[in-house]
Backbone as JSON Lines, residues from 0, in Angstrom:
{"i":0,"aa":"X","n":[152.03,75.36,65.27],"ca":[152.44,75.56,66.65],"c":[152.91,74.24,67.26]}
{"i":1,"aa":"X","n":[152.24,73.06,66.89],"ca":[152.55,72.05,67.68],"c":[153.88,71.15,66.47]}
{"i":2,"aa":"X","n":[153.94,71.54,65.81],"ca":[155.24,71.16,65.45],"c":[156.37,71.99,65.8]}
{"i":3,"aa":"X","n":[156.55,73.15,66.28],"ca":[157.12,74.41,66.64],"c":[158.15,73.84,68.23]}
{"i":4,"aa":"X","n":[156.93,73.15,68.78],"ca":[156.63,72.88,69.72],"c":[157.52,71.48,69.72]}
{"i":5,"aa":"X","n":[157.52,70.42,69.34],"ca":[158.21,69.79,69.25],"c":[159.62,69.58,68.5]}
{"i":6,"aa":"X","n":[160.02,70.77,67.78],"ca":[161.31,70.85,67.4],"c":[162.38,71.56,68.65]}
{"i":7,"aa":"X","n":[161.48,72.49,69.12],"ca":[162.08,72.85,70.04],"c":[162.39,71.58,71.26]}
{"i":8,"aa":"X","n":[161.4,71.32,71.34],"ca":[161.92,70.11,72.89],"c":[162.7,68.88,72.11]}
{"i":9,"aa":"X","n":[163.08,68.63,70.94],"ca":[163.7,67.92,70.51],"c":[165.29,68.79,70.48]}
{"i":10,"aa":"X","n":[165.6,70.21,69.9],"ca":[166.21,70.36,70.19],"c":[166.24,70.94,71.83]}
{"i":11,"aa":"X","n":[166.62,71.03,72.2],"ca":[166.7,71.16,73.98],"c":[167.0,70.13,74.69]}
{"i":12,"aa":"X","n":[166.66,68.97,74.38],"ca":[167.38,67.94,74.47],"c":[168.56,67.14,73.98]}
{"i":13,"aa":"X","n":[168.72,67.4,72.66],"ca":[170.13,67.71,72.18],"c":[170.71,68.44,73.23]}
{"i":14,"aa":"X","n":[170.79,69.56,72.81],"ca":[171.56,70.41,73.81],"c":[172.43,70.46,74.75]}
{"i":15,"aa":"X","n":[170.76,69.44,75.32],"ca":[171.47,68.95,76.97],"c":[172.42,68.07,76.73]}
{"i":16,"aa":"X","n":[172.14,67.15,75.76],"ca":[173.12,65.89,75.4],"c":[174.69,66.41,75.1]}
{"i":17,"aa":"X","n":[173.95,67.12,74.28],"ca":[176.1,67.85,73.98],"c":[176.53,68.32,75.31]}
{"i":18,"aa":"X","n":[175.78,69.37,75.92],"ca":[176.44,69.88,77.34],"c":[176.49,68.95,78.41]}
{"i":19,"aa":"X","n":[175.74,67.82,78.47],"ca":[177.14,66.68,79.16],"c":[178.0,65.91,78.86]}
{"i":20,"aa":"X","n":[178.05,65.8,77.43],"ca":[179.48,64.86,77.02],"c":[180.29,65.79,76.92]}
{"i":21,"aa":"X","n":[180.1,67.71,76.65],"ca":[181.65,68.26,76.58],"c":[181.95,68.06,77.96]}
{"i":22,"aa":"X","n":[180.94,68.04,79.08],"ca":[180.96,68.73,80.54],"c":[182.66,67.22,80.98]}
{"i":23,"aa":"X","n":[182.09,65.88,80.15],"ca":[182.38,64.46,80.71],"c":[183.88,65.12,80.2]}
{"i":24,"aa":"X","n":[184.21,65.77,79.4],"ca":[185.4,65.22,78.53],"c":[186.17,66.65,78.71]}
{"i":25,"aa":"X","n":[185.67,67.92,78.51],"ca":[186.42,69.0,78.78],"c":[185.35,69.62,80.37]}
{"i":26,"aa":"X","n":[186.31,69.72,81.54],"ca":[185.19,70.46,82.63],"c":[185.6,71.32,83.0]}
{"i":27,"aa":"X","n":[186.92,72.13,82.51],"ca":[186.9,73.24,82.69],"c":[186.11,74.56,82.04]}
{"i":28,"aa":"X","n":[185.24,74.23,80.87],"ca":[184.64,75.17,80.4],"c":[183.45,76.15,81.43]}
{"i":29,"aa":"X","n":[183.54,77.65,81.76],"ca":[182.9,78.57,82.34],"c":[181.63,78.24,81.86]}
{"i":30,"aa":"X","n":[181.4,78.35,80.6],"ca":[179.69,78.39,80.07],"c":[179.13,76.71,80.4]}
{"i":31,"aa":"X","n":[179.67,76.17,80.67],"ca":[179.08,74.14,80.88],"c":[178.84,74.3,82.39]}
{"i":32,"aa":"X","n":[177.68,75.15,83.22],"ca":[177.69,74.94,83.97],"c":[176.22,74.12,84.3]}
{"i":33,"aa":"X","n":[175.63,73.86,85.68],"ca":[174.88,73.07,85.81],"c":[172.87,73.8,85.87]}
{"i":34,"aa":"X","n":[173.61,75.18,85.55],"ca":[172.2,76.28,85.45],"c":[171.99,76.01,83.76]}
{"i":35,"aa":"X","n":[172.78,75.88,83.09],"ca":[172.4,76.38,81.82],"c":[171.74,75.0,81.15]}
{"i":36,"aa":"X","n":[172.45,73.69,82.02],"ca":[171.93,72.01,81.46],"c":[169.95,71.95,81.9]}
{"i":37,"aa":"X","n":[169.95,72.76,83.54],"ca":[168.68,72.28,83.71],"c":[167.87,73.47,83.27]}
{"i":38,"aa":"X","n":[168.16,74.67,83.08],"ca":[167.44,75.39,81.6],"c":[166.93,74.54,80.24]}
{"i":39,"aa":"X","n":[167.92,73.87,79.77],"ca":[167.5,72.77,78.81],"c":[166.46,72.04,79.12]}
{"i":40,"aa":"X","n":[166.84,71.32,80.47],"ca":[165.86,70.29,81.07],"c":[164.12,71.38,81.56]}
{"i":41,"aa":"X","n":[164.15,72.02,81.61],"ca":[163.02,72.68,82.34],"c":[162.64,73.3,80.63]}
{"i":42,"aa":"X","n":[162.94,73.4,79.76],"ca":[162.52,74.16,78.23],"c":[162.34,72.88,77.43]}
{"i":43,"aa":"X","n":[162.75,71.22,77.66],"ca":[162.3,70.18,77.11],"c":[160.91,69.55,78.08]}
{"i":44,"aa":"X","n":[160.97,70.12,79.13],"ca":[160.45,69.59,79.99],"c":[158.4,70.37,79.45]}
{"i":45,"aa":"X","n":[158.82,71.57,79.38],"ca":[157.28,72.8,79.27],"c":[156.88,72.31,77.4]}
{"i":46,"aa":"X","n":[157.84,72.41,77.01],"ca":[157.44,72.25,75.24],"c":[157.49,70.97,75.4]}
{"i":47,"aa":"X","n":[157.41,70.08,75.55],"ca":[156.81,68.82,75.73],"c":[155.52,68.41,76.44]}
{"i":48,"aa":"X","n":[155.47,69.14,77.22],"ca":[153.87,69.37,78.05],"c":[153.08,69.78,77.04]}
{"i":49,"aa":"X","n":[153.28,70.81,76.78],"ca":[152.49,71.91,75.8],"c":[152.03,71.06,74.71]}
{"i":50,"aa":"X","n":[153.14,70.46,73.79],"ca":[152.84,69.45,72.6],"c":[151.93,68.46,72.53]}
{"i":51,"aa":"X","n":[152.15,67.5,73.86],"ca":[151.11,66.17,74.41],"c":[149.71,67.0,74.51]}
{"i":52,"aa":"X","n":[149.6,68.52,75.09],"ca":[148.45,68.9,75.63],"c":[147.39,69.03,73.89]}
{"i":53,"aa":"X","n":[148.17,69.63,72.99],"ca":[147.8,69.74,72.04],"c":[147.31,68.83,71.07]}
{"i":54,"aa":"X","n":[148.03,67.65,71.08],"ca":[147.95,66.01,70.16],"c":[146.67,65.8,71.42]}
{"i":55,"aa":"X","n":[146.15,65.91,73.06],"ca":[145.16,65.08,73.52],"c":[144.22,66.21,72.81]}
{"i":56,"aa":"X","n":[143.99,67.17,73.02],"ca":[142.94,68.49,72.26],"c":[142.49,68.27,71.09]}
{"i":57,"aa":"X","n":[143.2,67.46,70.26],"ca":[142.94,67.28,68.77],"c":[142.4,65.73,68.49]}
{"i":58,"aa":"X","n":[142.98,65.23,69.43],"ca":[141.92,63.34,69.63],"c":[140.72,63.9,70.39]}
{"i":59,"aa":"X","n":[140.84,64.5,71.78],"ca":[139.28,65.24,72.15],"c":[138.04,65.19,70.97]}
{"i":60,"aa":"X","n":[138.6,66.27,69.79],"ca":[137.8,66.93,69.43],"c":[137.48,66.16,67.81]}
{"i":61,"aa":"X","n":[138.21,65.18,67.55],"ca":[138.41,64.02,66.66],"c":[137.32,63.47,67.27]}
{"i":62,"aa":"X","n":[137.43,62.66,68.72],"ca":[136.32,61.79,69.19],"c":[135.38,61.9,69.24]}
{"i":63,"aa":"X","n":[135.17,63.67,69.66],"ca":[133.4,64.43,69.49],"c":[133.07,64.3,68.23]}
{"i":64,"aa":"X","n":[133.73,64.33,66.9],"ca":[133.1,64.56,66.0],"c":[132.78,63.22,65.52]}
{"i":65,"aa":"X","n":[133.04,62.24,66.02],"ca":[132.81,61.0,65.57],"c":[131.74,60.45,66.53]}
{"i":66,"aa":"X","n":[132.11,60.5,67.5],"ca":[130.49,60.35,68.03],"c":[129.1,61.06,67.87]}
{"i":67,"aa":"X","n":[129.48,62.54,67.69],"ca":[128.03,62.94,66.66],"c":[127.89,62.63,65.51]}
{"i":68,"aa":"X","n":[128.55,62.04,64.56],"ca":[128.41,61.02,63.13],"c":[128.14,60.02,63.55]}
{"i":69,"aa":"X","n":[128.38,59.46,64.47],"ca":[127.79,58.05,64.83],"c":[126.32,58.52,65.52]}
{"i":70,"aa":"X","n":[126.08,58.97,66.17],"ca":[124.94,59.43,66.78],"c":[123.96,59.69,65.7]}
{"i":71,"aa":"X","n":[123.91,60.54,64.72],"ca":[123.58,61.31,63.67],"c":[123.23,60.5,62.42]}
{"i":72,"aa":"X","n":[124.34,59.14,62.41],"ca":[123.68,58.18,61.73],"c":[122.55,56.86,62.45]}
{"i":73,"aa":"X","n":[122.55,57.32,63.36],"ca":[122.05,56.25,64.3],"c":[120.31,56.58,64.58]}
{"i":74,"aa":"X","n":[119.99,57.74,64.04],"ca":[118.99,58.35,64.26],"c":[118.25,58.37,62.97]}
């Protein structure tokens, strides 16, 4: 999931990148409008949340288990 998670907000940001250099260079295109760039931005924006939330959940629960091994040897 959390790699899922970061391919997507990696691509989505692409995306956005192509849809402003065609926007710079061709601007008459109908589909290059400014709804469909911050769709990108708001779908790099959530799968990037989501990802960080997941990598801190997994140091969380990394740190608990190391402090009850440390605890556990300490006793």
């Amino acid at each position: 999931m959390k790699n899922i998670l970061k391919y997507v907000s990696i691509s989505a940001l692409v995306l956005f990148g192509l849809l402003i250099a065609e926007y710079k260079f061709y601007n008459n295109l109908s589909f290059n409008n400014g709804d469909l760039r911050n769709l990108f931005v708001l779908i790099y924006l959530f799968t990037n949340l989501k990802y960080y939330q997941y990598v801190v959940k997994e140091k969380d629960e990394l740190i608990e288990n190391l402090n009850d091994q440390l605890a556990n040897n300490n006793q």
